[in-house]
C-alpha positions in Angstrom: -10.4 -33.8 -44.8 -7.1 -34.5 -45.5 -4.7 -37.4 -44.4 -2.6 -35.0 -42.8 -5.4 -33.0 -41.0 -7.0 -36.6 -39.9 -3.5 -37.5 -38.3 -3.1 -34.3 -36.6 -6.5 -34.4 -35.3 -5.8 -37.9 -33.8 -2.4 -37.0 -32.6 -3.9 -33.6 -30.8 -6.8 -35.6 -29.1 -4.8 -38.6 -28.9 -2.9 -37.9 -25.0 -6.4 -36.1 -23.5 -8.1 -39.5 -24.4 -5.1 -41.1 -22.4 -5.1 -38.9 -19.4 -8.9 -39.5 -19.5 -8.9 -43.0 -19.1 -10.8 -43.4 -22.1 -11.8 -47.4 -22.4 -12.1 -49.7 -25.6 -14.7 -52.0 -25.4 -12.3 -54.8 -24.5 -13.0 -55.6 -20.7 -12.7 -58.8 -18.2 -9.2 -58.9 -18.2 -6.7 -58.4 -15.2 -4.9 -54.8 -14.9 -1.2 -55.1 -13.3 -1.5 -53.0 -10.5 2.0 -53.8 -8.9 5.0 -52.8 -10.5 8.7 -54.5 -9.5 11.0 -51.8 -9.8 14.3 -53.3 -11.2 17.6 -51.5 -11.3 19.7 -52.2 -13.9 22.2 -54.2 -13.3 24.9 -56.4 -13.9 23.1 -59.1 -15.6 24.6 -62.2 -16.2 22.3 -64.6 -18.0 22.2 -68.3 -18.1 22.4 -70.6 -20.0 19.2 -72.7 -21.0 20.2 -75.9 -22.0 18.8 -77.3 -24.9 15.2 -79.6 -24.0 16.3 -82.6 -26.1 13.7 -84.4 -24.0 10.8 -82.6 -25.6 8.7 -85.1 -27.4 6.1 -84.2 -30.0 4.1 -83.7 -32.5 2.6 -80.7 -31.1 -1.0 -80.0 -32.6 -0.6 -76.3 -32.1 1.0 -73.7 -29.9 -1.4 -74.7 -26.8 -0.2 -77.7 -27.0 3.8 -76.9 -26.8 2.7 -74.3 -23.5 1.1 -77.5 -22.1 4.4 -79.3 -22.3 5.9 -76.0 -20.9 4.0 -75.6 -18.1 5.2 -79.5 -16.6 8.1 -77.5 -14.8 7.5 -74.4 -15.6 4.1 -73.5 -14.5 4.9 -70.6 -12.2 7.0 -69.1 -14.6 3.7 -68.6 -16.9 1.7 -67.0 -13.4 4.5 -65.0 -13.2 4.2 -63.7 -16.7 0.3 -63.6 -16.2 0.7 -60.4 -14.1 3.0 -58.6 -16.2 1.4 -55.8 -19.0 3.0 -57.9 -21.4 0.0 -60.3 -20.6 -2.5 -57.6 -19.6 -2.0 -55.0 -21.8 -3.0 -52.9 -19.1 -1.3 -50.8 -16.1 -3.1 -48.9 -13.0 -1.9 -45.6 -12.9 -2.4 -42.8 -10.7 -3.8 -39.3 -12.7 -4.0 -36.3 -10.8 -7.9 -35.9 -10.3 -8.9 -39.1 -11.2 -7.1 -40.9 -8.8 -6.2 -44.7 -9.9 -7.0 -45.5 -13.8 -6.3 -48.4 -16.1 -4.0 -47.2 -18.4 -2.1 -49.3 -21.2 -2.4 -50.7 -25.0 -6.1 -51.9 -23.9 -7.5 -49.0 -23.1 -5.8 -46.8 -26.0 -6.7 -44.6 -28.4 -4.0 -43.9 -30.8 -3.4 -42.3 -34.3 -1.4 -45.7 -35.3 -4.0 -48.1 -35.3 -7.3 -46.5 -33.5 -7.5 -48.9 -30.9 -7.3 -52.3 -29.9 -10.9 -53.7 -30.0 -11.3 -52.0 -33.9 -8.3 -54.5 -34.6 -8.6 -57.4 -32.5 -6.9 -59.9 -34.8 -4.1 -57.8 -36.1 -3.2 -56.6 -32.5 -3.4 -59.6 -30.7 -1.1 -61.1 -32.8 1.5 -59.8 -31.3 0.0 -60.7 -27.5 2.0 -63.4 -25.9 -0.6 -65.2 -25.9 -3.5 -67.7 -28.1 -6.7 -66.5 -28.9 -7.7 -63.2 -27.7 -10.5 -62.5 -30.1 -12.9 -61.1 -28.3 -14.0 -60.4 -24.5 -14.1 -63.7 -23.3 -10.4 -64.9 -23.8 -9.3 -66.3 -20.1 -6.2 -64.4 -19.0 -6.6 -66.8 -15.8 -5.7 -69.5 -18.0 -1.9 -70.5 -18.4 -2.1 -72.9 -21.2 -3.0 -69.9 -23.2 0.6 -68.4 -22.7 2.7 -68.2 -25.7 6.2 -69.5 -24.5 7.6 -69.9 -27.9 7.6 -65.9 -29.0 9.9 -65.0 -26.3 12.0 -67.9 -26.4 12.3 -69.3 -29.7 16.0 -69.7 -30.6 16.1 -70.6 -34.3 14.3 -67.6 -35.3 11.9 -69.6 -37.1 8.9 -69.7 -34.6 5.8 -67.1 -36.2 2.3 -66.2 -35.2 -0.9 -65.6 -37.7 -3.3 -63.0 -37.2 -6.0 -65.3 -37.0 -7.8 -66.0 -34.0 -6.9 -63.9 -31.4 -3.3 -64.5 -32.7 -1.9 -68.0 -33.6 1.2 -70.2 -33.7 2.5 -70.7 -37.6 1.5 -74.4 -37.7 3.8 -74.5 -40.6 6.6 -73.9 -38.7 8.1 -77.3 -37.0 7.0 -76.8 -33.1 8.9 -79.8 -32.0 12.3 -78.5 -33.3 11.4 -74.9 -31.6 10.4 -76.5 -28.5 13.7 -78.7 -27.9 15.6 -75.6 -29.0 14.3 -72.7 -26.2 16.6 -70.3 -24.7 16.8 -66.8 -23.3 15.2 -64.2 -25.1 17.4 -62.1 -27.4 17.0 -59.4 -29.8 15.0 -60.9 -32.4 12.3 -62.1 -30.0 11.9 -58.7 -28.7 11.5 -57.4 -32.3 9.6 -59.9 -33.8 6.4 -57.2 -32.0 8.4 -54.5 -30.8 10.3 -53.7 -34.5 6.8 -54.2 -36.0 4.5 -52.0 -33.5 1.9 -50.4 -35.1 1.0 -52.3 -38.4 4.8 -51.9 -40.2 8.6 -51.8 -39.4 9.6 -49.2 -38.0 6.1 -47.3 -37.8 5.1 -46.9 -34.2 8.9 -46.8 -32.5 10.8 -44.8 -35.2 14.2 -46.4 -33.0 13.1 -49.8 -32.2 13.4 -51.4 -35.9 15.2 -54.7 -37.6 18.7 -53.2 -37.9 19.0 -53.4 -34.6 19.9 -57.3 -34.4 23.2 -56.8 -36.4 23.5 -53.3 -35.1 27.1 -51.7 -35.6 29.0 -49.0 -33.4 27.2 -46.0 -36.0 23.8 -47.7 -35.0 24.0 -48.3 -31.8 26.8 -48.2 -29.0 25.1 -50.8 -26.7 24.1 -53.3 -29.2 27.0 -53.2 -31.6 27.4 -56.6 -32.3 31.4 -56.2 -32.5 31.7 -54.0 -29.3 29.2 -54.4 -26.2 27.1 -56.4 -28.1 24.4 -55.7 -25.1 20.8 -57.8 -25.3 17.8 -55.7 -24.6 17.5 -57.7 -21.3 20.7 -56.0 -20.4 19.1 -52.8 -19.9 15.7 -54.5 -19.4 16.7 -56.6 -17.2 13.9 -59.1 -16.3 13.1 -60.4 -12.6 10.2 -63.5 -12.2 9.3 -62.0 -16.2 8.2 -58.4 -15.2 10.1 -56.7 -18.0 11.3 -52.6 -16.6 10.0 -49.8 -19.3 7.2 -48.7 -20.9 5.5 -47.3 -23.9 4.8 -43.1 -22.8 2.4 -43.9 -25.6 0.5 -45.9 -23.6 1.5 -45.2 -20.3 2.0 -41.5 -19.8 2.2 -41.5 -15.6 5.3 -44.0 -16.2 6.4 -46.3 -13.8 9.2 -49.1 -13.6 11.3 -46.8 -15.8 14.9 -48.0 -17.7 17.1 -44.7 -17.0 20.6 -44.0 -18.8 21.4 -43.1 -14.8 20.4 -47.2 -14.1 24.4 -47.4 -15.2 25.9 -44.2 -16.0 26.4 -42.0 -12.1 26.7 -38.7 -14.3 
């Protein structure tokens, strides 16, 4: 068969395996079963000062979500029951009634599923070490803190072990140097999504963080210069969107009408 012919095969079977429910063999984690619904907003973010007071060395990226979690520990159970932790999203299908939807649970003609690439996919899960079925997603030390708020833009993860911090990067300097989230956190996974740039999410790739007014309207740097938390716009960490990739039924959509009356 031909590479063509195996694609449209997948891509033909790929949304009745959705609708079906159709599990991986990934299971004991939590499913987000409540959705906030944001509306979009006037956002004004704040400022995160710098944490000067951060004091390392820092062994690995457990150990900088340990210092994290001193003042910020229901910010990461806040997190914990977003699909950005789970990977995962009740959703009603007519017939079937509630099903666990989301990238868990997926079978896709990017990457086949998550559980036939454990490593590779969990390196972009904001977390450390989901490598197999028995990763705690009760535990908060195992939240990644650094991948969404790295500021330097020198913070990485390894595909190694359920996904790792770069322990050749220089965790203290990231640490002191957090913020809010801007484009290039966002696209260090989103830009990448399904094994390449620019392969899963044709319009989600690397251009985007010096975007000009030919790009994008929004995000041109010299013009609205909007983040992707301005349309995204992020209450106690549950992030409004998702992939119809992975969630067909929707829910907690970002509309062009959040902003624009007509």
């Amino acid at each position: 068969m031909s590479f063509c012919s195996k694609n449209c095969c997948w891509i033909a079977i790929a949304p009745i395996l959705f609708l079906a429910g159709f599990p991986t063999t990934i299971v004991g984690a939590p499913v987000a079963d409540t959705v906030t619904t944001v509306s979009a907003p006037d956002v004004d973010f704040r400022v995160i000062p710098e944490h000067k007071e951060i004091e390392g060395p820092f062994e690995d990226g457990i150990d900088v979500t340990d210092t994290c979690l001193e003042c910020h520990e229901q910010q990461a159970h806040d997190f914990m029951k977003t699909p950005h932790w789970t990977w995962s999203r009740l959703q009603e299908v007519p017939g079937k009634g509630m099903i666990k939807m989301g990238k868990r649970y997926a079978i896709n003609n990017f990457c086949i599923g998550v559980a036939s690439n454990l490593d590779t996919c969990t390196q972009c899960h904001a977390g450390y070490g989901w490598k197999d079925e028995s990763f705690d997603f009760s535990d908060p030390s195992l939240v990644d803190c650094l991948v969404c708020h790295d500021t330097t833009r020198q913070y990485k993860r390894v595909a190694i072990n359920g996904g790792q911090a770069d322990l050749t990067v220089d965790l203290e300097l990231i640490a002191k140097k957090v913020g809010a989230p801007g484009r290039h956190n966002c696209g260090t996974c989103h830009f990448y999504g399904g094994g390449g740039h620019a392969v899963k999410h044709g319009d989600l790739e690397r251009s985007l963080i010096d975007a000009d007014s030919g790009l994008d309207i929004h995000m041109n740097k010299d013009g609205l210069n909007f983040s992707c938390q301005t349309c995204h716009a992020t209450q106690k960490h549950s992030i409004p969107g998702h992939s119809m990739a992975d969630s067909p039924a929707g829910g907690n959509p970002v509309r062009c009408t959040n902003c624009h009356d007509g």
